[in-house]
C-alpha positions in Angstrom: -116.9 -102.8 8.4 -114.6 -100.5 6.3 -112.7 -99.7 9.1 -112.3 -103.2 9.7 -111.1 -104.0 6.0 -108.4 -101.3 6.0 -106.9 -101.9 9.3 -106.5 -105.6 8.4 -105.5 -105.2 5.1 -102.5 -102.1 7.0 -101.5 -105.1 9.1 -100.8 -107.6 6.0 -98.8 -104.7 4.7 -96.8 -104.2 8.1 -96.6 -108.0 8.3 -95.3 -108.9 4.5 -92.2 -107.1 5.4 -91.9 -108.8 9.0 -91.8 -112.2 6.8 -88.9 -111.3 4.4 -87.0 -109.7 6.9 -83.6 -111.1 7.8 -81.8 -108.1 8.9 -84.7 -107.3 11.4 -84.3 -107.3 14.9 -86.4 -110.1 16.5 -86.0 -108.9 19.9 -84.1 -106.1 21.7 -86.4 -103.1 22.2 -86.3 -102.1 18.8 -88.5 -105.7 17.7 -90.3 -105.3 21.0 -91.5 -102.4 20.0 -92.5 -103.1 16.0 -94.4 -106.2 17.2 -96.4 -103.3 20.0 -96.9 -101.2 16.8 -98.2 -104.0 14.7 -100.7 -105.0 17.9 -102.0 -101.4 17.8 -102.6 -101.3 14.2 -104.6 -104.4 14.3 -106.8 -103.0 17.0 -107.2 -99.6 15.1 -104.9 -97.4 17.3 -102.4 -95.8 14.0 -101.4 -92.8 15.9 -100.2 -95.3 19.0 -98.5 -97.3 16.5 -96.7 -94.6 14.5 -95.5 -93.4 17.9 -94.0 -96.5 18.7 -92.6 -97.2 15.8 -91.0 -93.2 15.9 -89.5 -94.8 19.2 -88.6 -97.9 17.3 -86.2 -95.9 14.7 -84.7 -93.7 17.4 -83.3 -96.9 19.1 -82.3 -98.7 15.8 -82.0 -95.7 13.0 -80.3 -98.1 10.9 -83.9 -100.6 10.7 -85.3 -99.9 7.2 -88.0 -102.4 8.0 -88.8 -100.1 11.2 -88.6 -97.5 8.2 -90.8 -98.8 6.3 -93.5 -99.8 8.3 -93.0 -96.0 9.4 -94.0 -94.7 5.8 -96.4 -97.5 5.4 -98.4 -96.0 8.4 -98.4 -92.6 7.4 -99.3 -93.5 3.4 -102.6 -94.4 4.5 -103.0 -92.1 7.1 -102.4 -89.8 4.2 -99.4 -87.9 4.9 -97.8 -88.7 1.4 -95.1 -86.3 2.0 -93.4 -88.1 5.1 -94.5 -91.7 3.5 -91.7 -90.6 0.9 -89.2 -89.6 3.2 -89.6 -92.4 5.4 -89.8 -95.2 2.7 -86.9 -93.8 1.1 -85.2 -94.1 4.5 -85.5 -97.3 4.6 -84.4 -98.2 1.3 -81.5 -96.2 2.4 -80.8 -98.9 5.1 -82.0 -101.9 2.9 -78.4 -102.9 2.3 -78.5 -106.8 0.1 -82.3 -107.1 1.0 -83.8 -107.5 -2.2 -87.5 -108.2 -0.7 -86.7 -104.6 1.3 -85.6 -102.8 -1.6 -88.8 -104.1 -3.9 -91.4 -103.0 -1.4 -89.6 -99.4 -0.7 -89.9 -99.4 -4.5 -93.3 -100.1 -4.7 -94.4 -97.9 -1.8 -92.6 -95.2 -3.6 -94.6 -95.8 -6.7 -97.8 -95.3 -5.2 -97.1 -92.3 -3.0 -95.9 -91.0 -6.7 -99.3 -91.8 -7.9 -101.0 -90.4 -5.4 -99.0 -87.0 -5.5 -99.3 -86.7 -9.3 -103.2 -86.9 -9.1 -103.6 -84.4 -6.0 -101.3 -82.1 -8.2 
């Protein structure tokens, strides 16, 4: 039941940036592929997502929501240190996208958190 919980709750996360995402790519392998990742997720398969999403990026490097979704994954898997560099990747790429830039920001903020009490 947990399981079920956090995996739903990783897909609203992947998902929220899908909706505010107008620099996105919708189709082309690149959206093919985030919308694979986000299928995986949903059925509880992170490491299948995170690989298709590391596919994702190589094909669109410039995609901070590809990025994000990136860092996203591997803050709850844990990894805090490559949720940073990821999420600040994508803020990188976030150009005018204010909605991009927040929720970089706020992913930030909590791997911060999360460091600073492990340390």
């Amino acid at each position: 039941m947990k399981n079920v919980l956090l995996f739903s709750i990783i897909v609203l996360l992947l998902n929220a940036c899908a909706v505010h995402a107008p620099q996105q790519s919708r189709g082309g392998p690149a959206g093919v592929l985030m919308a694979q990742a986000d299928q995986h997720v949903a059925e509880g398969e992170s490491p299948q997502a995170v690989a298709l999403l590391e596919r994702a990026v190589r094909i669109e490097p410039r995609n901070g929501h590809a990025w994000l979704r990136l860092a996203r994954l591997h803050f709850v898997s844990g990894d805090l240190h490559k949720a940073e560099q990821f999420a600040r990747r994508a803020m990188q790429f976030a150009g005018a996208d204010k909605m991009l830039k927040h929720e970089c920001q706020v992913l930030l903020d909590n791997v911060s958190r999360h460091l600073n009490k492990a340390g």
